[in-house]
C-alpha positions, 0 to 999 in steps of 0.5 A: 539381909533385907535387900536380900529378901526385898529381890525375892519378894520382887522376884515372886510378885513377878513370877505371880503376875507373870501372864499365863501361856494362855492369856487371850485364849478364845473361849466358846461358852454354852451355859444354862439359864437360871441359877445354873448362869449365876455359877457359870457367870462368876468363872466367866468374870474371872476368865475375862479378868485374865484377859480370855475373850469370850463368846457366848451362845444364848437363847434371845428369850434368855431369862438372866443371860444378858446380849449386852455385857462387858465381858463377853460377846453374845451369839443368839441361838434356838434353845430350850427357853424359846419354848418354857416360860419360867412361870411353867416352874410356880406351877410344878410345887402343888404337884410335887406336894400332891405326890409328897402326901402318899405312902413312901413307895408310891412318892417315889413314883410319883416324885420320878414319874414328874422329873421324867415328863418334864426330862422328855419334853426338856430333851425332845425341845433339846434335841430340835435346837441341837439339829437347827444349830448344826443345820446352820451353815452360816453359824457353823462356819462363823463358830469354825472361822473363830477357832476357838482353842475351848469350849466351856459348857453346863451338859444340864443343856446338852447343846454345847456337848454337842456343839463342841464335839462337833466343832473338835474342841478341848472341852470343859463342863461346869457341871451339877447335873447330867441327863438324869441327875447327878453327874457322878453317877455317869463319870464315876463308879457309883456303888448304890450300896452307899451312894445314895441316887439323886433324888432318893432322900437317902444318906449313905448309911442305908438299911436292906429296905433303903438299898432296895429304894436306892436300886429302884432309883438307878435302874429307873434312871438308866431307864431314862437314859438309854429308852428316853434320852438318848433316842431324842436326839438319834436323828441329830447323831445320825445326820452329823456324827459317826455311827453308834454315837450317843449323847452319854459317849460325847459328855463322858469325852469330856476333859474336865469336869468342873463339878459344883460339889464339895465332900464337906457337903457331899458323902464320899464317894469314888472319884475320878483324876478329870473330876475337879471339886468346885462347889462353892466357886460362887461364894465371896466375901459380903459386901456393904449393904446398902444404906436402907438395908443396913439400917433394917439389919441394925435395928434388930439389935441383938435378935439378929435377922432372918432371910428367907428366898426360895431362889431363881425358879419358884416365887410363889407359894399357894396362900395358905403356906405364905400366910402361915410363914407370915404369922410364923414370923410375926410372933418371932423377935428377930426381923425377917428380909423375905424375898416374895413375889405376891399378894401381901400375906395379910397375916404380915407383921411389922418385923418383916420386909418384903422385897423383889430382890436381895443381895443373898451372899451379902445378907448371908455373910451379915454378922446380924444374920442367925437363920437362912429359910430356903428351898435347898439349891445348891449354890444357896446350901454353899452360901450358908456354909461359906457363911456359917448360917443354919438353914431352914429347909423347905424343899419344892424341886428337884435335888433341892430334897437331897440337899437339905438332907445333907446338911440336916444329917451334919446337924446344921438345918431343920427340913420342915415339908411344904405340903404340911407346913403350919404356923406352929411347926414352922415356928417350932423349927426356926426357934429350934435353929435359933436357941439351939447353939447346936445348930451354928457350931456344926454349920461353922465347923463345916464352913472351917472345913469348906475354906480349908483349901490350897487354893479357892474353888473359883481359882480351882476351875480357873487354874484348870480351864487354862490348863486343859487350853495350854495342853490342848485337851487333858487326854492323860485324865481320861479313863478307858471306861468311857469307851467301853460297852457296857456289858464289858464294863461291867466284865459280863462278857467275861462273865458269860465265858467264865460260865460257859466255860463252868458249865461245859466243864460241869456237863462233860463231867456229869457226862463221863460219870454218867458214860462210866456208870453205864459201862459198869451197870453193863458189866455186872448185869453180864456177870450175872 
């Protein structure tokens, strides 16, 4: 029996390291820089893992995308970062919080009017890349003669979308966002009944006044896609694609959508079978701190830590904000690791520490650590739940509103707004998150089900990438709707026949009546 089980389990750690069909595969890569690269280049350390030779194209005034790595090979080409400067983003919260002090309707102007510019000039500067890649002969030819068997891609940079219909090759998007914010809203069907629009603050349990806001959301960014966007780059279509091409047609060709959501963070929605839930791909195990680090989280002693970051984009909060968090923090018996940038918060106690960089996953994934301050990016949300770590959020960009949103309707975070934040409410919220035993049942509770999975996201988008490279293309995944007009897709065609139908019935009706009604008028006007 023993020798008997002893050949099985042989057999099975054969049969699992057995390499895949489609080991050594090449594999063209176009990701976006920011917190966008930390997600792509956790699946790329994978795919390299199992033998995948990977290039990358990159901007040669990339902010994190490195042109020395060990596991890819780097292609410099134009991209939106030769013309934005990061520190363009420290300038863009005292505008957010400029519109965030109006009324409700006239915030959701505002709000949209400031992700519109910074969308239009994102796309014009996109558009100009896309051309002088494509008018590249030599690079094209160097990217046709590397036959690559994939193309990997984030679409919040359109470039490789394009690149990769152009070359023809399979393709695979690490996705968050699309053109105008959340990709569901482009590769599914979205009812704005209960699907709440990126950026709109909603849940999906919305009142008539709510679904009004909600619509307004949608027809805007439909707006923007079909006025805005997709005109940017008419000139590149008409030069190198078919007629009719538009930039939404070629995303929406895509054969996988490795989307960074997870249905434990996000409300439930349709869905799509080439849509692949990879949210939290990201997340590890901690690992050991470093010495001196190890010894600040210690000697908190049974107060634990607090850690506060507000990510990759914005490292600087006007004074007056900082000063307040500081004295905040200083009345508090926890110790604090705060990621800052800046001129010391003379308010500063001797409980926090201040640094340039932190290891997040690793602090987050601390026994010592009780509350998480962010400012609600993805992967930071899916690193406290992975971890089981109330979240403190102070949204400034983007999607970073709705986020916190999700995790405040489950009960696992308090949201305290920038714009009015004080001393005293800031620390009424982080006491509130660390007395109230609340707070950490619901994020652990969330963290069971985020980890509750056959399989892990990264092995998730892993087992996929791979699959669409030995099938060549996931062709079978694809709905019809992608290539349809959106007056059919919609069935407004049928629509306007069933009408016009109705209404030549209803009018050769009310015809015949009238021309009955005229004979017998005629008849007895003769009797008479």
């Amino acid at each position: 029996m023993s020798r008997t089980r002893t050949v099985i389990l042989t057999i099975l750690y054969i049969l699992l390291l057995r390499p895949s069909d489609c080991k050594g595969s090449k594999i063209l890569v176009v990701p976006f820089d920011g917190s966008h690269w930390l997600n792509m280049k956790v699946i790329l350390e994978e795919l390299h893992s199992r033998g995948h030779q990977i290039t990358v194209l990159r901007s040669a005034k990339s902010w994190y995308i490195s042109n020395n790595s060990s596991i890819y090979t780097s292609i410099d080409v134009p991209m939106l970062q030769d013309e934005t400067d990061i520190n363009e983003y420290n300038e863009m919260p005292p505008d957010v919080m400029n519109c965030r002090s109006y009324p409700e309707f006239l915030r959701i102007i505002c709000m949209r009017r400031l992700i519109t510019s910074l969308l239009v000039n994102a796309h014009d500067t996109l558009a100009r890349s896309a051309g002088a890649i494509l008018n590249d002969r030599v690079l094209i030819k160097k990217l046709q003669e590397s036959k690559y068997e994939l193309i990997l891609a984030d679409p919040g940079l359109p470039l490789g979308v394009i690149l990769g219909s152009y070359l023809k090759l399979p393709m695979v998007l690490n996705v968050r966002w699309l053109n105008t914010g959340d990709a569901h809203f482009d590769i599914a069907p979205s009812p704005v009944s209960y699907v709440p629009h990126t950026t709109s603050e909603l849940h999906d349990k919305m009142d008539f006044l709510e679904r009004t806001k909600n619509m307004f959301y949608f027809l805007q960014c439909v707006y923007e896609q079909y006025f805005l966007i997709n005109p940017a780059y008419s000139d590149v279509f008409e030069r190198h694609f078919p007629p009719g091409t538009d930039l939404l047609s070629l995303q929406l060709s895509a054969d996988i959508w490795l989307l960074r959501a997870d249905f434990v963070f996000e409300f439930p929605r349709p869905t799509m079978p080439n849509i692949v839930y990879i949210g939290g791909s990201q997340c590890k195990e901690a690992k050991p701190l470093t010495a001196e680090l190890e010894a600040f989280m210690q000697s908190s002693g049974e107060h634990g830590v607090i850690v506060m970051s507000l990510g990759t984009l914005v490292s600087t909060l006007p004074p007056k904000i900082t000063e307040a968090i500081a004295a905040a923090f200083a009345q508090l018996p926890q110790k604090v690791i705060w990621r800052f940038d800046g001129e010391k918060p003379s308010s500063l106690g001797n409980n926090t520490l201040l640094v340039k960089w932190l290891p997040q996953n690793d602090l987050l994934g601390h026994p010592k650590t009780r509350v998480f301050v962010a400012h609600g990016g993805t992967n930071g949300m899916y690193e406290a739940i992975y971890h089981s770590v109330p979240v403190l959020g102070m949204p400034l960009l983007f999607d970073q509103f709705d986020n916190v949103l999700r995790l405040k309707v489950r009960g696992a975070a308090r949201v305290v707004e920038v714009r009015s934040l004080t001393k005293e409410n800031f620390l009424e919220a982080l006491k509130d998150l660390i007395e109230n035993p609340s707070y950490h049942r619901n994020i652990k509770h969330l963290s069971q089900l985020h980890r509750d999975r056959p399989m892990s996201p990264l092995d998730t988008a892993i087992f996929w990438i791979e699959y669409v490279i030995r099938h060549k293309g996931a062709a079978h995944l694809k709905s019809a709707g992608i290539s349809l007009p959106w007056y059919a897709y919609y069935s407004l065609d049928v629509a306007a026949i069933l009408l016009a139908i109705t209404g030549t019935f209803i009018w050769g009706l009310v015809l015949v009546c009238r021309c009955l009604c005229y004979r017998l008028f005629r008849k007895k006007i003769k009797a008479e």
